[in-house]
C-alpha positions as CSV (number, residue, x, y, z in Angstrom):
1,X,-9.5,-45.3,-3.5
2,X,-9.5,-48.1,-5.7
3,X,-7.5,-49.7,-8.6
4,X,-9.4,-48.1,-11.1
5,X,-9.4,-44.4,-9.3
6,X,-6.4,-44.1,-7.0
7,X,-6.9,-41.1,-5.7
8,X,-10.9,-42.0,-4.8
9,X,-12.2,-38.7,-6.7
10,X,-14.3,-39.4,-9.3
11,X,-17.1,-37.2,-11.4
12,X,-21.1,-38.8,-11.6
13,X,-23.6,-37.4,-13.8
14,X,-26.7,-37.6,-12.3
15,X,-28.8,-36.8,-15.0
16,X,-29.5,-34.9,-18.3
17,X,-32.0,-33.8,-20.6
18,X,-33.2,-31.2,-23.1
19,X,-36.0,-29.9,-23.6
20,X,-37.7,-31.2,-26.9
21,X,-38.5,-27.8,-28.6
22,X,-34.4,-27.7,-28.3
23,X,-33.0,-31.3,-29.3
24,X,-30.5,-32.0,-32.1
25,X,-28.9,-28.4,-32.0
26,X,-26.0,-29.8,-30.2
27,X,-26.5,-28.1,-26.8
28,X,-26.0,-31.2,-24.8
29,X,-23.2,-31.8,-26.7
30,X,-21.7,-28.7,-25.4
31,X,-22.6,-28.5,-21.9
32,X,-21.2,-31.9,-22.0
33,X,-18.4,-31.0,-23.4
34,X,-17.9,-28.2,-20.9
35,X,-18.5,-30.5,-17.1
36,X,-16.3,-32.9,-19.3
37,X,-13.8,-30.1,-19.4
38,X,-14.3,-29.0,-16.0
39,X,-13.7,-32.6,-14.5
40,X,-9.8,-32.9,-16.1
41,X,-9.3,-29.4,-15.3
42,X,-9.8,-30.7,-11.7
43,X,-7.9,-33.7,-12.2
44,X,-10.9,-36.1,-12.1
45,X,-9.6,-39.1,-14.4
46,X,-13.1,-41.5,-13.8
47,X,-16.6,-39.9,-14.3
48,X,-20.0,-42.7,-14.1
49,X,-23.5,-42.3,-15.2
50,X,-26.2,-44.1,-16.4
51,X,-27.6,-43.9,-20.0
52,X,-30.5,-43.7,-21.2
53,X,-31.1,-45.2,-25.0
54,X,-31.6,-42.1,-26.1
55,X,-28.3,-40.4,-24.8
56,X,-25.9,-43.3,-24.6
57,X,-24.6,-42.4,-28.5
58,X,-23.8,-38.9,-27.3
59,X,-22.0,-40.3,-24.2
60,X,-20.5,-43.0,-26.7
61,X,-19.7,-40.4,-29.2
62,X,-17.1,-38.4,-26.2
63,X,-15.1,-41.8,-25.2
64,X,-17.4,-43.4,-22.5
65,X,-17.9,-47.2,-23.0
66,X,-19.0,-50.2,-20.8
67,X,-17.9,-50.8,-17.8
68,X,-14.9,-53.2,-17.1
69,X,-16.8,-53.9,-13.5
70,X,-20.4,-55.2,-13.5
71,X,-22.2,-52.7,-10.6
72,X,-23.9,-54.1,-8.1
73,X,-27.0,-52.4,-6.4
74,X,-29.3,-52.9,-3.6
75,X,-33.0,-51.3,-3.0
76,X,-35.1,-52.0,0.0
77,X,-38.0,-53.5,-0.2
């Protein structure tokens, strides 16, 4: 738990892509649509993920901005 998720449940997306013969039909959109769906059926009220350039105006586009919290991240060696 934390300020910004109480409850300490809180949706990632690890990662998403189409396949080029498929882009711009709106199928992420959709499927998108749908987890998004999913997560406030289950009362998740925070979901993170990492954009790339070409899929941060979808993401933009269904509410997602930046951050209020800068993240912080460690790798080893």
């Amino acid at each position: 738990p934390s300020p910004g998720c109480e409850d300490g449940r809180y949706g990632y997306v690890q990662s998403m892509c189409t396949d080029e013969r498929h882009r711009r039909q709106g199928l992420a959109r959709l499927v998108f649509e749908r987890l998004m769906q999913w997560y406030a059926d289950e009362g998740v009220t925070r979901v993170d993920l990492h954009a790339s350039a070409m899929g941060e105006p979808l993401y933009r586009s269904l509410g997602f901005t930046d951050p209020s919290e800068p993240e912080l991240r460690w790798h080893a060696g």
